[in-house]
C-alpha positions in Angstrom: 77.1 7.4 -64.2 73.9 7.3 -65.7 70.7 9.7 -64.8 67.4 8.6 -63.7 65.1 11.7 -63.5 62.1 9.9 -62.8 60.0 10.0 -59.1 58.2 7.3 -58.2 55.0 6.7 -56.3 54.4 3.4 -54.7 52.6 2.2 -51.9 51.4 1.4 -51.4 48.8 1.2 -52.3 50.7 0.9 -48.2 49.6 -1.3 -48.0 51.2 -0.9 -51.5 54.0 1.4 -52.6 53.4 1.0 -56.3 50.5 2.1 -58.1 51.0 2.5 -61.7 53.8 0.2 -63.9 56.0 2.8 -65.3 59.4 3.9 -63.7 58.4 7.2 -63.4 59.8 8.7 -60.2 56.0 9.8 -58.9 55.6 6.0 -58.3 57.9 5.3 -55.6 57.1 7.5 -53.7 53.3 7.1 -52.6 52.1 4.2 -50.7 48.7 2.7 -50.9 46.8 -1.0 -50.1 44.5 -2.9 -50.9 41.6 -2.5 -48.3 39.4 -4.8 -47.2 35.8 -3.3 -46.2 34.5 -3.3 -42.7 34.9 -1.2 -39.5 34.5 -4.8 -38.0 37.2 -6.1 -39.9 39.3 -3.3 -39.6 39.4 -3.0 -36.0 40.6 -7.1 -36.0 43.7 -6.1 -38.1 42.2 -7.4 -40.7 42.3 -10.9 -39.3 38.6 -11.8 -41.0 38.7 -14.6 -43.0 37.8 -17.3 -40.2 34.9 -14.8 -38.6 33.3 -12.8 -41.6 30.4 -12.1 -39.2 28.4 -9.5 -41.1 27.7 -8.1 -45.0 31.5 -7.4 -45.3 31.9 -11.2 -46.1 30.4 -10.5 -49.8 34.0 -9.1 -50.4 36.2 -10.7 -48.0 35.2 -13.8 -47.8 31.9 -14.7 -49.5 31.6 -18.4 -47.7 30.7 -16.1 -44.5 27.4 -15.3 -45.8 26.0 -18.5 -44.6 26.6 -16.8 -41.2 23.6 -14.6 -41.3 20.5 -15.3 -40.2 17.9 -12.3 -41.7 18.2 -9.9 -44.1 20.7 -7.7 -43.7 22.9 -4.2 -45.2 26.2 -2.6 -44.6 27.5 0.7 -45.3 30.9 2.1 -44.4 32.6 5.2 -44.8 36.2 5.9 -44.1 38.9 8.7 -44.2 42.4 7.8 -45.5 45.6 9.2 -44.3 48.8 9.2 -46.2 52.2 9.7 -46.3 54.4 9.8 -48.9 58.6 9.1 -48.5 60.5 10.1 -51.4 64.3 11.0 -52.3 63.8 14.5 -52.0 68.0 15.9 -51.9 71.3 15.4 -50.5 74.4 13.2 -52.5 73.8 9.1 -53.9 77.9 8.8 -53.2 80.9 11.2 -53.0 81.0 14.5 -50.8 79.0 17.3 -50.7 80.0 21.3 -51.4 82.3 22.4 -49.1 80.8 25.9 -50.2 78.0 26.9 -47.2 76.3 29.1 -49.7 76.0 25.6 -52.3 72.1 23.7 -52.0 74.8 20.7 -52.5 75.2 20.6 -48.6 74.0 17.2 -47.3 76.1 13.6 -47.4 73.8 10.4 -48.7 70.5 10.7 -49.6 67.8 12.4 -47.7 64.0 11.7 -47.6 61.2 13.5 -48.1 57.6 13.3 -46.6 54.3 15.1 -47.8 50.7 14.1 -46.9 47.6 13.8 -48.3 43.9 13.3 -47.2 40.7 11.2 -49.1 37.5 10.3 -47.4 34.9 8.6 -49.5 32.0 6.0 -49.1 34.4 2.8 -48.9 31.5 0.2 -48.8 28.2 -0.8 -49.5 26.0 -3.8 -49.3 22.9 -6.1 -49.0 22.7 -9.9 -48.1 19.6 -11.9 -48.4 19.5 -15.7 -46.8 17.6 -17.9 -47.8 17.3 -21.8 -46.5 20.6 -23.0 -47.3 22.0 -20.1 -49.8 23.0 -16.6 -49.3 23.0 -13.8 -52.0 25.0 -10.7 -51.7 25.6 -7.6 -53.6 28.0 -4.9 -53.1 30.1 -1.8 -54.2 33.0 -1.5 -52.3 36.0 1.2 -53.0 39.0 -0.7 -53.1 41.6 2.3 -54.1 41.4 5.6 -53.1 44.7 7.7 -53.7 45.8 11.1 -53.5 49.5 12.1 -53.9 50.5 15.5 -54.0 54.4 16.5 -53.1 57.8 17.9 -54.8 61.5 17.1 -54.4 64.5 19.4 -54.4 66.9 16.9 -56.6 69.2 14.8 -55.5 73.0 15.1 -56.7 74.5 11.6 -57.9 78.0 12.2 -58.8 80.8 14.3 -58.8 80.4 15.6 -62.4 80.1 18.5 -62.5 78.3 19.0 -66.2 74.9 19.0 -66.7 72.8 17.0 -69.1 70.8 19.6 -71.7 67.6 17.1 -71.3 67.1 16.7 -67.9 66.0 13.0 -68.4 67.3 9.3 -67.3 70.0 7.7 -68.9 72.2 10.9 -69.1 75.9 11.6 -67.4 74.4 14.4 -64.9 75.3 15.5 -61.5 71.7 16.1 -60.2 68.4 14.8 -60.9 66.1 17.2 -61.8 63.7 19.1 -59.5 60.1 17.4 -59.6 56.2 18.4 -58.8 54.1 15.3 -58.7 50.6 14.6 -58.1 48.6 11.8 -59.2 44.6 10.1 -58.4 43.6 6.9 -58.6 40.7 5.3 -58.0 39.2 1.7 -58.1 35.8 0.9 -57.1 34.2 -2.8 -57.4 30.5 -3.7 -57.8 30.0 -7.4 -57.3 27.6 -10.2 -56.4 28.1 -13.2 -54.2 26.7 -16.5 -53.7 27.4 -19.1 -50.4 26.0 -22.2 -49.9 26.0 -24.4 -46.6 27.2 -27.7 -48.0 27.0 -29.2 -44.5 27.0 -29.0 -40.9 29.6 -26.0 -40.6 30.7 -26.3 -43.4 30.5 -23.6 -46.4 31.4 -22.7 -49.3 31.4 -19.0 -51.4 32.2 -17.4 -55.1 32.2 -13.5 -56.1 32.0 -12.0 -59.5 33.1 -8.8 -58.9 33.2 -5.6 -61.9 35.9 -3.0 -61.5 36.3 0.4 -62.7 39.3 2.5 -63.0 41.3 5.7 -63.2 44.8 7.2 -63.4 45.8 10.9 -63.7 49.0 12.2 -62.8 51.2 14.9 -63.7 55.3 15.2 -63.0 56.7 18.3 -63.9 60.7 18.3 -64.3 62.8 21.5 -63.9 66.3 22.3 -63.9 67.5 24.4 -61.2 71.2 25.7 -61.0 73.5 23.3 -60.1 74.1 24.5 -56.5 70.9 26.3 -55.7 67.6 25.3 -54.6 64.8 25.0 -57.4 62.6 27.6 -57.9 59.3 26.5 -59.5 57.9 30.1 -61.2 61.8 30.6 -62.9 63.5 27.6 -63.9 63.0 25.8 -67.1 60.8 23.4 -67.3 62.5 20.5 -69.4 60.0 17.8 -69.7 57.0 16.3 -68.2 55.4 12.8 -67.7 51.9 12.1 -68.0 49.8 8.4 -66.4 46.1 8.8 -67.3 43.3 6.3 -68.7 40.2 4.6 -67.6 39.4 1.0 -68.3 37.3 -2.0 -66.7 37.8 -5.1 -66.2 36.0 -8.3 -63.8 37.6 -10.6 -61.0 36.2 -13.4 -59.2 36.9 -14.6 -55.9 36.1 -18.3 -54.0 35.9 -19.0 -50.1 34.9 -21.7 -47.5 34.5 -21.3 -43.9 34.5 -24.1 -41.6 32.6 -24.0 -37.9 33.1 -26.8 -35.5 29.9 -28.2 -34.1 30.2 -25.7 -30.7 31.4 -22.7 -33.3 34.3 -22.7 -30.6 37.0 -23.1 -33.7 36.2 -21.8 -37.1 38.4 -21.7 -40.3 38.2 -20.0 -43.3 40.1 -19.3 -46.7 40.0 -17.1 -49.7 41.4 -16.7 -53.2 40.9 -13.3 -54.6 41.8 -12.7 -58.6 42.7 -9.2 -59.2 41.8 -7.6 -62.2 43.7 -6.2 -64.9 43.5 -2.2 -66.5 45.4 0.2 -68.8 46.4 3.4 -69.8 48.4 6.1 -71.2 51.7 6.7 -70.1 53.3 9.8 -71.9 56.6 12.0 -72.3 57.0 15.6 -73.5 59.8 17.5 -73.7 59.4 21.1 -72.1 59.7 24.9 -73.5 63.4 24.4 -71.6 65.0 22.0 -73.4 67.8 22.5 -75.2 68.0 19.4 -77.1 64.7 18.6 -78.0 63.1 14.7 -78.0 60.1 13.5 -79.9 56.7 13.1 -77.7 56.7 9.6 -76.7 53.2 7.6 -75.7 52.8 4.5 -74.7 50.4 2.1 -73.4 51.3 0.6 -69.9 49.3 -1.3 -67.8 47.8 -1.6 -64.2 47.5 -5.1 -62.4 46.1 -5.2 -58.8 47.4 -8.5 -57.3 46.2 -11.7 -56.9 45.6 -13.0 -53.1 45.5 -15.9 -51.5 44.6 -16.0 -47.4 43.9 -18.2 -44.8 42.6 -17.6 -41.2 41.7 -19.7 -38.0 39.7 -18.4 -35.0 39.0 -19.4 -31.9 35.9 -18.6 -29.6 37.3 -19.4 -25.8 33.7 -18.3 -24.5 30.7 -16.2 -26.0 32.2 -12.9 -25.1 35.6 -13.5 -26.1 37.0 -13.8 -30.1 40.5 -14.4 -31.4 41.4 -14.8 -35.4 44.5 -15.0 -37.3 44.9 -14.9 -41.0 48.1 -15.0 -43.3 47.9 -12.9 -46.6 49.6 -13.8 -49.8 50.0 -10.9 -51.8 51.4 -11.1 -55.4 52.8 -7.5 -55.6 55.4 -9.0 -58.5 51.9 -9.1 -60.8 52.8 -5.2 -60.9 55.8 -5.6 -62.9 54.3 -7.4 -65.6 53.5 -4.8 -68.6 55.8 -2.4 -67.0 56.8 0.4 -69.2 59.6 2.7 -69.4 57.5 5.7 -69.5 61.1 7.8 -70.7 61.5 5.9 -74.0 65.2 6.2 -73.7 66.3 3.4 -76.4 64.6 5.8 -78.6 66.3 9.2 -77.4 69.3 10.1 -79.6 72.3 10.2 -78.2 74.1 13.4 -76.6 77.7 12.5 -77.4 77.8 11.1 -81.5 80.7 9.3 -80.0 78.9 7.2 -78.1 76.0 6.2 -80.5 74.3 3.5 -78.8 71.6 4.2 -76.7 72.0 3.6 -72.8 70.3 0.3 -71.5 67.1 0.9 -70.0 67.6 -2.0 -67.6 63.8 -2.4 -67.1 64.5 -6.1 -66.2 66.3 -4.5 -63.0 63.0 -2.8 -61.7 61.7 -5.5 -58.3 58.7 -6.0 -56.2 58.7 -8.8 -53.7 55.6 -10.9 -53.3 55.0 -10.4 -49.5 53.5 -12.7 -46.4 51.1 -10.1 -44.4 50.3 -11.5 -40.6 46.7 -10.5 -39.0 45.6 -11.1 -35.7 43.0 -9.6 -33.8 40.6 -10.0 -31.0 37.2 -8.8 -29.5 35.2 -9.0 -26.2 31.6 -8.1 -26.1 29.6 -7.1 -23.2 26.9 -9.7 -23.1 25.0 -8.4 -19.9 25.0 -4.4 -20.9 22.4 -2.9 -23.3 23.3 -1.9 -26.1 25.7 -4.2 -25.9 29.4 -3.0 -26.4 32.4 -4.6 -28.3 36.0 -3.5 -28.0 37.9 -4.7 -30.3 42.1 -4.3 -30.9 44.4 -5.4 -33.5 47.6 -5.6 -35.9 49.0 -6.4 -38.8 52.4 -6.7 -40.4 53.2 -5.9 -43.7 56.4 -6.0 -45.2 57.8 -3.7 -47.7 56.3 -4.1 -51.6 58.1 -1.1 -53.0 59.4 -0.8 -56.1 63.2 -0.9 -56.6 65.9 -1.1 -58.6 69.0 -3.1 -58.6 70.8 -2.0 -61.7 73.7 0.4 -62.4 71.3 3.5 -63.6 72.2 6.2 -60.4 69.1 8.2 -61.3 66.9 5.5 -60.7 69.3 3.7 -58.1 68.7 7.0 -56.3 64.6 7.1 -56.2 63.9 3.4 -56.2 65.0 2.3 -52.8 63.9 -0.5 -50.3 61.3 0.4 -48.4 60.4 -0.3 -45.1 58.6 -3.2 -43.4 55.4 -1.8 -42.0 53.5 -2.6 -38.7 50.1 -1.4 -38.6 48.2 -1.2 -34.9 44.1 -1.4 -34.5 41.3 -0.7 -32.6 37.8 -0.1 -32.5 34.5 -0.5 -30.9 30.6 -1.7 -31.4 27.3 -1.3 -30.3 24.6 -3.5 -31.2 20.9 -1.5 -30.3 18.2 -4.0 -31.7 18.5 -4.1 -35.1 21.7 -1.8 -35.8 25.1 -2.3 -35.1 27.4 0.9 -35.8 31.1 0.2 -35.2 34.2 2.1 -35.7 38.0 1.8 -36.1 41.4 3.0 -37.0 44.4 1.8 -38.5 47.7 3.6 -37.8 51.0 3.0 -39.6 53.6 4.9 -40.4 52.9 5.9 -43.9 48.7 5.1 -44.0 46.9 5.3 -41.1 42.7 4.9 -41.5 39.6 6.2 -39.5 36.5 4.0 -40.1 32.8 4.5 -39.2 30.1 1.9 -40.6 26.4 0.8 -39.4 24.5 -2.2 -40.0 21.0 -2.9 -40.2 18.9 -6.6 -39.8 15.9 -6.4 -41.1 
């Protein structure tokens, strides 16, 4: 059987569980997505691209902007919620100790969770009409990502001998005991153009700037083999390092479509996601007993491409439905992917068996997914300030990053994920000139709390 100590962190960002492109074990374990700005929108479930009412549309769909009238700004801030599921102990296959005094106690693999909190300022904006153009610009926060948690080690096999390194691609009986925590932030700052070609019809282009930055830390120690770690006595053995921060641009096209009553509307979006990289490292430890040579490496970053679609329908002047489909090319993660552990290079253990152990990094999987908004809103028409509830979901199915080879180590921490269901809701009030809105977003892994105000000047 061959080791994988490695942790990931991945989604996640939900919606993505991946953020960086190595297969260290801190990345399967997180879970992010890739927001889109806008109490408004986020009260909807998302389902946007067929409204994109106010100055949210500069990111989601810039075609929108044709939609307002006067002068007008947008800012947003929200609080993030996450929860991080990782292989944290118990046995891959075989039994566990029949010794009640042995950590080795649990049969299959059991789950971790940790949490972590980030509020921030996720949007800001200004659009200016003018006859049949619109002009936008923006800086919205499109990743904002804490992850802070450890694991106990898993055991994967009956062996009972203990690799001296403490890293994948070793016979072992336990993966070694972990502390993550990683950041990461991307923020955008863009401008958009729309142009009413027609009667209802409109069409939309962002240029959009990103900036972005990695740092994590894991920290590998070696427990005994049948107790629990202890993270002040045992060795350390190695340690992984993900840090960098680069730039890059993206743009991003729309239309939206209004039927002459503005009873029906249809909208659509392409969305390029840009491109960063950093500096993936590994260094042995003070505790290791056969000692490696630092590796570094460069790895890179790709937030995916999407393409969306969305239809709503306006039954009367209260009452809004919308529907969108999201396609989200996670599998744009893999591409530069790096195996941060170098282990072609490492020399082997046994001289009898000279050939380093396949890193099977062609074995590592995201699935593109198919993400389903809908959402709906009734306004208030005859109160002052008029009020809007608003309610909401959104599926998402699992993006995680997994592995299908015969490594156990990383057969152990890269696992299917779930298939998510997010549920929204939210309300506005419109007092002359301001709208203020909020929402949330609750899922089982990221849940969101968003409060934003608009102004018409």
């Amino acid at each position: 059987m061959k080791l994988a100590v490695a942790l990931t962190f991945s989604a996640t960002l939900s919606a993505v569980p991946l953020l960086a492109q190595t297969n260290l074990e801190t990345n399967a374990g997180v879970h992010f997505n890739f927001s889109t700005p806008g109490a408004g929108n986020l009260a909807l479930g998302g389902a946007f691209l067929a409204l994109a009412f106010d100055a949210s549309a500069a990111y989601t769909n810039p075609a929108g902007l044709t939609t307002i009238a006067a002068p007008e700004s947008l800012i947003e801030g929200r609080h993030w919620y996450y929860t991080h599921v990782f292989t944290d102990r118990g046995r891959l296959i075989g039994n566990p100790s029949v010794d009640p005094t042995d950590f080795d106690d649990h049969a299959g693999l059991v789950d971790g969770r940790a949490e972590n909190q980030v509020t921030g300022l996720s949007y800001l904006s200004y659009v200016y009409p003018r006859d049949d153009w619109s002009f936008s610009l923006y800086r919205h926060e499109l990743v904002n990502f804490k992850a802070d948690f450890s694991t106990h080690g898993a055991y994967l096999t009956e062996d009972r001998n203990r690799s001296p390194r403490g890293i994948p691609g070793e016979t072992d009986a336990r993966l070694a005991a972990l502390r993550n925590q990683m950041d990461v932030s991307i923020n955008s700052y863009g401008a958009a153009a729309a142009y009413q070609v027609g009667q209802g019809f409109s069409l939309g282009v962002t240029i959009s700037y990103y900036d972005f930055a990695i740092d994590s830390l894991a920290l590998r120690f070696l427990p005994s083999l049948f107790s629990a770690p202890d993270f002040t006595s045992d060795p350390l053995v190695n340690f992984q390092t993900q840090r960098g921060k680069d730039s890059d641009w993206g743009v991003a096209a729309g239309f939206l479509w209004e039927s002459p009553r503005r009873r029906w509307s249809l909208g659509g979006v392409y969305r390029q996601g840009p491109s960063f990289t950093f500096q993936a490292t590994n260094d042995p430890g003070p505790g290791t007993t056969l000692p490696f040579s630092r590796s570094v490496q460069k790895a890179a970053f790709h937030v995916p491409d999407i393409y969306g679609i969305g239809l709503a329908f306006q039954p009367s002047d209260a009452c809004r439905v919308a529907f969108d489909y999201d396609r989200v090319r996670y599998s744009q993660l893999l591409r530069g992917f790096v195996d941060i552990f170098n282990l072609a290079a490492l020399p082997p253990v046994n001289p009898l068996f000279p050939t380093p152990p396949d890193p099977e990094l062609n074995r590592f999987v995201i699935d593109d997914t198919g993400e389903l908004h809908l959402g709906m809103e009734y306004a208030f028409l005859q109160r002052w300030p008029v009020l809007t509830l608003r309610a909401g979901g959104w599926y998402e199915p699992d993006h995680s990053l997994r592995f299908e080879g015969k490594n156990a180590g990383f057969e152990a921490v890269f696992r299917r994920g779930a298939n998510l269901m997010h549920y929204t809701a939210g309300l506005g009030l419109a007092i002359r000139r301001i709208q203020v809105d909020a929402a949330i977003d609750h899922s089982d892994r990221v849940s969101v709390i968003s409060l934003s105000a608009g102004f018409r000047y």
